[in-house]
C-alpha positions as a LaTeX table, in Angstrom:
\begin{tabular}{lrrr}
\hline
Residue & $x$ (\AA) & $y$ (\AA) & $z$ (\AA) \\
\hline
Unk1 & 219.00 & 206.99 & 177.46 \\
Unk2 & 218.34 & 203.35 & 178.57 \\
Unk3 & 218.95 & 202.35 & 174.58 \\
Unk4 & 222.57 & 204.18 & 174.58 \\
Unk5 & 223.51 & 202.99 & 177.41 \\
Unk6 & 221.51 & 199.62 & 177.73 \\
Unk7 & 224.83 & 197.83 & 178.60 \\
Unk8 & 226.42 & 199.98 & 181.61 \\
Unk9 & 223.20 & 200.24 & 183.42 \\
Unk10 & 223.94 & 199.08 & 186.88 \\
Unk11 & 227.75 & 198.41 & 186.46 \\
Unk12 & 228.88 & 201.60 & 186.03 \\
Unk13 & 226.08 & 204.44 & 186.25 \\
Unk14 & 222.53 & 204.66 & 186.54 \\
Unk15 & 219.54 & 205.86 & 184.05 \\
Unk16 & 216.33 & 207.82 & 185.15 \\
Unk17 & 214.62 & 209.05 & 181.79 \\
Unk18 & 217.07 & 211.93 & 181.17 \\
Unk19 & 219.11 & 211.74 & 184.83 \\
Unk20 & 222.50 & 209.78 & 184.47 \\
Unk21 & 224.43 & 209.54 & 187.18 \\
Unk22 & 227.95 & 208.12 & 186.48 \\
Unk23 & 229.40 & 206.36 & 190.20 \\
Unk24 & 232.54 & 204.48 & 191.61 \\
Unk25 & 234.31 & 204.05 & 194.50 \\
Unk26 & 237.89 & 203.79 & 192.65 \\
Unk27 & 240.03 & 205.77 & 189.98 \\
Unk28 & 238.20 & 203.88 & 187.29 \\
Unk29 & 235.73 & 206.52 & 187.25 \\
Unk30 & 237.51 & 208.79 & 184.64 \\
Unk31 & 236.97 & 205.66 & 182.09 \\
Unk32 & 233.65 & 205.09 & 183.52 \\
Unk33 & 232.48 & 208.53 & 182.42 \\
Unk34 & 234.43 & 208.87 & 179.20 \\
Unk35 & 232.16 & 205.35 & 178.50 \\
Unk36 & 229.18 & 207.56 & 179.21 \\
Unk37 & 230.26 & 210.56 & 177.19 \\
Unk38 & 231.11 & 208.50 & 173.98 \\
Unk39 & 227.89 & 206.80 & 173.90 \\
Unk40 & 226.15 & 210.45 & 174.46 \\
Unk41 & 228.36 & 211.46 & 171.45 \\
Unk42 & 228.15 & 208.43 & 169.04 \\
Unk43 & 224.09 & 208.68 & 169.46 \\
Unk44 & 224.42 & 212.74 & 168.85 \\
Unk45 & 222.81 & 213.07 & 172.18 \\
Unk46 & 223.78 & 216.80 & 173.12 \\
Unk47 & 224.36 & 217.87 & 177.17 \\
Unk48 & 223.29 & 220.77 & 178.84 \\
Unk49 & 226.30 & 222.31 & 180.56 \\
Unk50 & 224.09 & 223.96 & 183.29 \\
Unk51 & 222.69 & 220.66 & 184.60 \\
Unk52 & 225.92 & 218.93 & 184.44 \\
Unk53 & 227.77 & 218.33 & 187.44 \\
Unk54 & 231.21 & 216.05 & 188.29 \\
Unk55 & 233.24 & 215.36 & 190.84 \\
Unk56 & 231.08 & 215.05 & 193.70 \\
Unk57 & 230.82 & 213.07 & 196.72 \\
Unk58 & 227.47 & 212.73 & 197.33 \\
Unk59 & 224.61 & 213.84 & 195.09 \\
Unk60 & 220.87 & 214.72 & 195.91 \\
Unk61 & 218.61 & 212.32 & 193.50 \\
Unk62 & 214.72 & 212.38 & 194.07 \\
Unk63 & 214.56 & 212.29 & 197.84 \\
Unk64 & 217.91 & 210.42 & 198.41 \\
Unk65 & 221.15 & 211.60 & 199.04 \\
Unk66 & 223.74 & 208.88 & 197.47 \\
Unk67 & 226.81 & 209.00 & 199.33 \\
Unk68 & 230.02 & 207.29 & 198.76 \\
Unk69 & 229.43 & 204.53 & 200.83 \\
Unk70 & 225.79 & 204.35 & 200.42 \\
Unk71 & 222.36 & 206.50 & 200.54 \\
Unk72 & 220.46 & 207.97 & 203.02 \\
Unk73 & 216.63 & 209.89 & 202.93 \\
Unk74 & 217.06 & 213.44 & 202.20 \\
Unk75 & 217.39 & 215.82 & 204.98 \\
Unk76 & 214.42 & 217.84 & 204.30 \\
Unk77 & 212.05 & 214.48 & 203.91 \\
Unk78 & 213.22 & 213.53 & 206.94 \\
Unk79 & 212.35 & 217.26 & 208.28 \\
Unk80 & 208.89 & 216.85 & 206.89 \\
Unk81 & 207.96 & 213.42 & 208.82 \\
Unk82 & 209.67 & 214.67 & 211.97 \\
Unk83 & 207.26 & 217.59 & 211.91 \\
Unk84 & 203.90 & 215.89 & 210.53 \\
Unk85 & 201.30 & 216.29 & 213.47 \\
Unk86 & 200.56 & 213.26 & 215.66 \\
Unk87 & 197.71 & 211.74 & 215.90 \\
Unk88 & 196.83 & 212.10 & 219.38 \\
Unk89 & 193.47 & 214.24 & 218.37 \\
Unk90 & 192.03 & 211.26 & 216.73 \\
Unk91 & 192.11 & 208.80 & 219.12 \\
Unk92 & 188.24 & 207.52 & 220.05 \\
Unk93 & 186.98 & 208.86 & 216.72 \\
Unk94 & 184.54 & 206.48 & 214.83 \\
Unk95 & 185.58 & 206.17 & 211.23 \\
Unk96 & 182.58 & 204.75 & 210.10 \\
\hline
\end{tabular}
């Protein structure tokens, strides 16, 4: 993926190993993703239609949520430290 798309990387979508995700804040995004799409189809890379999705305003990607005006830690993650157990029962243990 990086190879096809070696030049758009950062200005108009981003690569994870097979994860593209395709982003703008403006109309341009129709040409931004037809970019994409070309490149998929001149290197005969083939899409699975099941894992494809478009037109969204935000977008769950590892344990981020990318919004449209920036990202924030994904609501369950945040669930998970928020319930972790203190500490409190180890205070005046010797770790050595």
């Amino acid at each position: 993926m990086d190879a096809v798309l070696k030049d758009l990387v950062v200005t108009e979508c981003w690569v994870f190993i097979d994860d593209v995700i395709v982003y703008s804040k403006t109309a341009e995004h129709a040409a931004r993703l037809e970019n994409v799409l070309s490149r998929f189809e001149e290197a005969n890379l083939q899409l699975l239609p099941g894992k494809c999705v478009f037109a969204q305003t935000q977008v769950q990607y590892f344990d981020f949520v990318l919004l449209e005006n920036g990202f924030t830690a994904s609501p369950e993650k945040v669930k998970a430290v928020k319930q972790y157990p203190n500490a409190s029962g180890m205070l005046g243990r010797s770790w050595a």
